[in-house]
C-alpha positions as CSV (number, residue, x, y, z in Angstrom):
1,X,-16.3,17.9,19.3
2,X,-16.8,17.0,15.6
3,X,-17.7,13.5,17.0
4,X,-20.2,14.7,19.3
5,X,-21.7,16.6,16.4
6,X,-21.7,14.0,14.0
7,X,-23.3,11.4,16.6
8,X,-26.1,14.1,17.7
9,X,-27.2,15.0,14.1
10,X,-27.7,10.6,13.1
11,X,-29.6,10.4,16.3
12,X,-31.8,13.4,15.3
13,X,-32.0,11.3,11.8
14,X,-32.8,8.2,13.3
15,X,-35.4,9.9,15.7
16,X,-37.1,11.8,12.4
17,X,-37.0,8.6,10.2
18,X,-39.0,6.7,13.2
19,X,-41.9,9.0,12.9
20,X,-41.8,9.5,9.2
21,X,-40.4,12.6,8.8
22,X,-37.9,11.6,6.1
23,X,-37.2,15.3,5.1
24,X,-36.1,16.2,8.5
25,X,-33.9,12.8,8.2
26,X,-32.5,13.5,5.4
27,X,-31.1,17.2,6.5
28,X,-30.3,15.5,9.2
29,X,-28.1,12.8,7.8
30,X,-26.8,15.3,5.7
31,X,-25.3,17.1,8.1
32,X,-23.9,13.9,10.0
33,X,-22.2,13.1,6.3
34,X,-20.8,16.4,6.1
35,X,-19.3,16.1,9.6
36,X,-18.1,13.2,9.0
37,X,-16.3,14.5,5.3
38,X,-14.9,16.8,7.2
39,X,-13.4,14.8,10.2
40,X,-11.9,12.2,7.6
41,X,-10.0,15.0,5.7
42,X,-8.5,16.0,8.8
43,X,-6.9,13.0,9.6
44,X,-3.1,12.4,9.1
45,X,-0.6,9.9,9.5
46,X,-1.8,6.6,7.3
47,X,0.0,4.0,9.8
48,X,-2.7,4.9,12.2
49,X,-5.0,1.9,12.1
50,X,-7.7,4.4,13.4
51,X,-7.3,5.6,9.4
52,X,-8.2,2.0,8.0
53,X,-11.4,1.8,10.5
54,X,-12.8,5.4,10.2
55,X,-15.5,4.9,8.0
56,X,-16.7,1.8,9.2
57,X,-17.3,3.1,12.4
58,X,-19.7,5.5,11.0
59,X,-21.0,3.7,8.1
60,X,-24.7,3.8,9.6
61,X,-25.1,7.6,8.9
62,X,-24.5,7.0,5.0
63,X,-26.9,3.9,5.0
64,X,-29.4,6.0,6.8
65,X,-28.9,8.8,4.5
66,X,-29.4,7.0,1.1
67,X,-32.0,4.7,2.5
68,X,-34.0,8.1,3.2
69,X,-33.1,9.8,0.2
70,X,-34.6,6.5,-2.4
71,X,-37.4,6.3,0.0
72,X,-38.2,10.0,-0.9
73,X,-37.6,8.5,-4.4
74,X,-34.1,10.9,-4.9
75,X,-32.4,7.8,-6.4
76,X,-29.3,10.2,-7.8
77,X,-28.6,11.7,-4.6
78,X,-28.8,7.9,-2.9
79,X,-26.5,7.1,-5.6
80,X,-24.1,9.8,-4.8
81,X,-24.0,9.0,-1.3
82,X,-23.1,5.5,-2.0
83,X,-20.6,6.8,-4.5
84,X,-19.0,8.9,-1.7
85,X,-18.6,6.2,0.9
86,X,-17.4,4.0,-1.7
87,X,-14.7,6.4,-2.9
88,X,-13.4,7.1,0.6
89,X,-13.4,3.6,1.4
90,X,-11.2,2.9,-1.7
91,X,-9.0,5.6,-0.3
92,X,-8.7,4.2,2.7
93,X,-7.7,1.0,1.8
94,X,-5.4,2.3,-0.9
95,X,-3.6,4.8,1.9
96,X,-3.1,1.6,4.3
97,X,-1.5,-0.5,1.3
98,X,0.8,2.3,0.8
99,X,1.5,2.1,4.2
100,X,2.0,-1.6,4.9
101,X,4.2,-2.2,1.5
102,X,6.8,0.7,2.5
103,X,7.0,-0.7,6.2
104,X,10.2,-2.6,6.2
């Protein structure tokens, strides 16, 4: 379901930043991001190679988000966002080398 949720609210971004509506695509957005937060920190089990991939996959709804947010000129919250993704990506990548150094 949290897919699902995530996927409708960057389509309702997309659609709003089409016509200009860069408020509406920002909440938008927002709420994809905050899905998405939420799915990621309820994953387990770092061997899954779903874990390495999980951001990636849904990397367009935090492009979308800051690219709406500096276009509104909110260049600290575009920075944040970037900050965000960038931090969870480190995770990620630090959670798989974790993984793949204790495999035998």
């Amino acid at each position: 379901m949290p897919e699902l949720v995530w996927q409708t609210h960057l389509g309702l971004a997309l659609s709003a930043a089409r016509q200009d509506r860069r408020a509406e695509a920002v909440f938008y957005g927002k709420q994809a991001v905050n899905t998405i937060q939420g799915m990621r920190g309820r994953q387990r089990g770092p061997e899954s190679e779903m874990q390495m991939s999980f951001l990636h996959q849904r990397s367009s709804a935090y492009r979308l988000l800051a690219e709406q947010l500096i276009a509104l000129g909110r260049l600290v919250e575009a920075r944040q966002v970037f900050a965000m993704f960038k931090e969870e990506e480190y995770f990620e990548f630090m959670r798989c080398e974790r993984t793949s150094s204790a495999a035998p």
